[in-house]
N, C-alpha and C positions, 0 to 999 in steps of 0.2 A: 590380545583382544582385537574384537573386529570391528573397525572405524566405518564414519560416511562420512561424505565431503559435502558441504554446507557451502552457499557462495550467494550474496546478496549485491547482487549489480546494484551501481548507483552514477550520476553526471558528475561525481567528484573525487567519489572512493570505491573500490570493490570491495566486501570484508569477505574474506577466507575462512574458512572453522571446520576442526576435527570435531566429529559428536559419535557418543554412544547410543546405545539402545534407549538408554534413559533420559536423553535430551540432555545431558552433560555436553559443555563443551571445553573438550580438556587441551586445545592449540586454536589460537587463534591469531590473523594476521593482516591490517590492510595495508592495502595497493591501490596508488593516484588513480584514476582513472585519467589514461593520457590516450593515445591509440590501441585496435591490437595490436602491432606489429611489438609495440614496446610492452603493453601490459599483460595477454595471454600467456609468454613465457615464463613470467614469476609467477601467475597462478599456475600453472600447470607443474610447474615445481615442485611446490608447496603443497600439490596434493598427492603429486607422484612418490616424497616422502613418507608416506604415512600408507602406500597400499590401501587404500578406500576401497569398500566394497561398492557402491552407488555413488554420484551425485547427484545432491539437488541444488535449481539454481532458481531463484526469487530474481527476476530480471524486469529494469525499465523497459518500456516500451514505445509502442507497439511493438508484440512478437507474436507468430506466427504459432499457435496450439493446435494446429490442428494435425492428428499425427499421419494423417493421410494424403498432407500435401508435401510438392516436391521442395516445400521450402520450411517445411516442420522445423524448428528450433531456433530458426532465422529473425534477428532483431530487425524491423523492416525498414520504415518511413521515422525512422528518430529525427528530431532536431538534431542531436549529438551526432554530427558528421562523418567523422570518423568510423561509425558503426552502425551507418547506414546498413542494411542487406549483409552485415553480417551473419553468418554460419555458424554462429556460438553452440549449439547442442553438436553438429555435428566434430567442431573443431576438441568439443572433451572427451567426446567419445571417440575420436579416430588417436588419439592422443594419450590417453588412458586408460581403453579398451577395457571401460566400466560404462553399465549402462546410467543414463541420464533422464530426473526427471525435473520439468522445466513449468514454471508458471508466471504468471504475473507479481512483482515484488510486493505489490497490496494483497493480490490473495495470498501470498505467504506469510505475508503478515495475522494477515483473519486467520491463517493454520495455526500458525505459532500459537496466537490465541489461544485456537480452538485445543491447540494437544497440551498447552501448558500453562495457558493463563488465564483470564477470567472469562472465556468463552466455553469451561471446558463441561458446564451442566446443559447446555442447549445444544441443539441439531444446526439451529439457522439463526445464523449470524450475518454482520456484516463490519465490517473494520473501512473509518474514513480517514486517511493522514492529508493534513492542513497545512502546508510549507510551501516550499519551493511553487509546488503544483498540487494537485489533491484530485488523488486517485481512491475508490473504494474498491478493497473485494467484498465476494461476496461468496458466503457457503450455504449450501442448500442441503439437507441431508447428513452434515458434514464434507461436502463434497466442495469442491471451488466450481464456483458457475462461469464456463465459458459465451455460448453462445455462436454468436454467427463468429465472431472474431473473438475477445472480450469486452467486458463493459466500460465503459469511458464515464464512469459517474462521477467524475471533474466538473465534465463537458455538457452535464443539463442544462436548460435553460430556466434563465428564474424572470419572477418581476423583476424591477429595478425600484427600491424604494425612491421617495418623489423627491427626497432632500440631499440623496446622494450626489455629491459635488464633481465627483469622476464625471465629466461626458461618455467617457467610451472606458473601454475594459484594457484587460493589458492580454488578452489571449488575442492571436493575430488570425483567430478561424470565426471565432463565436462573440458580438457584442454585449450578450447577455446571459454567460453560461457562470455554472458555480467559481469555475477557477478563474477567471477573468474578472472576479469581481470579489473573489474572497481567501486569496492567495494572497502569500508572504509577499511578490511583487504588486499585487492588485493593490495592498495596505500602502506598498512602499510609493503607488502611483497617486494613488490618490491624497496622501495627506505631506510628499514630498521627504516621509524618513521614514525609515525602517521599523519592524513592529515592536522591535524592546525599547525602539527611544517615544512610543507613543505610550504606553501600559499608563499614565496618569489622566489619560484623557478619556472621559467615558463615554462623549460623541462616538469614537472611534470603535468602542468595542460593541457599543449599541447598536450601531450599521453591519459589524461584522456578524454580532449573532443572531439580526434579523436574516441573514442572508444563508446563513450557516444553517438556523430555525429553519427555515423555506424546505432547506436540500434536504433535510433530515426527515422534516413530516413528506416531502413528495417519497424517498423512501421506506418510512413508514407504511405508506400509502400502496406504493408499489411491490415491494417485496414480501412485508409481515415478518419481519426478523423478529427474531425470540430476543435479541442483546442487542445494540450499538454501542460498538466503543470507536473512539475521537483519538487519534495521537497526531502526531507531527510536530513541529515546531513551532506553528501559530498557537496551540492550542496547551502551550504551556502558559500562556499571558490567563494569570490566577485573576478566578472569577467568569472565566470565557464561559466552563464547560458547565456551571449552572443557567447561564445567561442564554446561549444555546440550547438547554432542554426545557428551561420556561416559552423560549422563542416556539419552538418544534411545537409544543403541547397547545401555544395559542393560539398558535395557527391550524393546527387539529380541529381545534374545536370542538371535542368530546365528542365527534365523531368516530373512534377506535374505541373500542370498550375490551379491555383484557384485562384480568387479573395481573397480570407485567406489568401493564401501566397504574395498577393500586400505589407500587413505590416508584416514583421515575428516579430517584437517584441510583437505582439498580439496575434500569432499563437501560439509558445511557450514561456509558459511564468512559474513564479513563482508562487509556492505554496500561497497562501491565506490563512484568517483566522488564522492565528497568530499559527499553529501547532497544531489546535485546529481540523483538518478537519476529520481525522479517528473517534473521539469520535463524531464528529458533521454527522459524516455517520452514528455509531452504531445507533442514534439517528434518524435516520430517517429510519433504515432498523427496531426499535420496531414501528413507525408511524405506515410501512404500514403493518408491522404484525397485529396490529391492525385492519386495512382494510379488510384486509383479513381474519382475522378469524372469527370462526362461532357466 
């Protein structure tokens, strides 16, 4: 049978996977994220096994999409030091000598979705993950929207509600953007402990899903997605994800009139596929590398 190679970069783990045609994924394996020097040779292992016909790779970023420049596949300006101005697209296909398709790990995530999970009746979607950092993709057509670079819908700016006790944000660019103020660190800055030790306190979630509300209606606003779905880690604290679509809709203010929004518990909803959607994206951005190459 003929395989792809699925690869979901992360600041902690890389995860590796075999998949078929049918989004099966029949081997699977992760690896620390330490340097390349140490961690590109076990991946590149692991895929050399298996004869891959493609890969695809769901990668942090900032990375470089555009396939016209001299720096196409290159991870660029990361915190993660190590992999600064890395050569990642080029380093699997000089190495592999299969071609490689490459996106952002959020928009692989909205893929994953879109080919497997609860995004798979709409064209336009958009997928937010709440953790660490909080990155949106975004599909348009079913297609992931690049842009000048990609989009940074972490990094908008919001109000700052008035009782919010944070002075300043934990993002060291923006004092007033989504992720500086509504991140797993933002939670942990502002209330002195981490977000599973705060779940009994309802201050806490009530600030999070005003804030959360905000990013969601200016998306709304901006995009016109057909679906929003919410994952990451923050956004498993039960109760958030109804608390956030009442926030979003208040703040709307019956301003959007669609038939979508007659149900909103349909409109925005929960991640799918069991956390599996980013590697179930990589895996379908090697499909259409596939597709597409010569």
């Amino acid at each position: 049978m003929d395989y792809y190679g699925a690869l979901e970069t992360g600041g902690t783990k890389m995860v590796c996977a075999i998949g078929d045609d049918q989004g099966h994924i029949v081997q699977q394996m992760t690896i620390p994220t330490t340097t390349p020097a140490e961690t590109m040779p076990a991946m590149i292992a692991f895929f050399r096994e298996y004869r891959i016909r493609t890969l695809g790779i769901g990668s942090f970023g900032p990375v470089d999409l555009n396939p016209a420049s001299p720096t196409y596949g290159f991870i660029t300006d990361t915190p993660k030091l190590a992999w600064q101005n890395f050569p990642l697209v080029p380093e699997f296909q000089n190495t592999l000598s299969v071609p490689v398709g490459l996106d952002t790990d959020v928009n692989a995530a909205a893929l994953g979705e879109a080919a497997w999970g609860c995004t798979r009746d709409v064209s336009n979607s958009i997928y937010i993950t709440v953790g660490t950092g909080i990155g949106v993709g975004i599909l348009v057509e079913g297609k992931p929207y690049h842009g000048m670079i990609h989009p940074e819908g972490g990094h908008i700016l919001l109000h700052r509600h008035p009782d919010d006790p944070m002075e300043d944000s934990c993002c060291p660019f923006h004092r007033h953007c989504l992720e500086g103020l509504a991140s797993g660190p933002a939670l942990e800055k502002r209330w002195g402990r981490k977000g599973e030790e705060l779940s009994q306190i309802p201050r806490v979630w009530e600030l999070e899903a005003y804030y959360l509300g905000q990013a969601v209606a200016t998306y709304m606003m901006l995009l016109s997605p057909e679906r929003i779905v919410m994952g990451g880690g923050v956004m498993r604290q039960p109760g958030l994800l109804a608390m956030v679509r009442e926030a979003s809709l208040r703040q709307v203010n019956g301003y959007l009139r669609s038939p979508r929004l007659a149900d909103p518990d349909s409109y925005l909803v929960g991640a799918s596929l069991q956390g599996r959607q980013g590697i179930l994206g990589a895996l379908r951005l090697a499909q259409e590398a596939f597709k597409t190459s010569p």
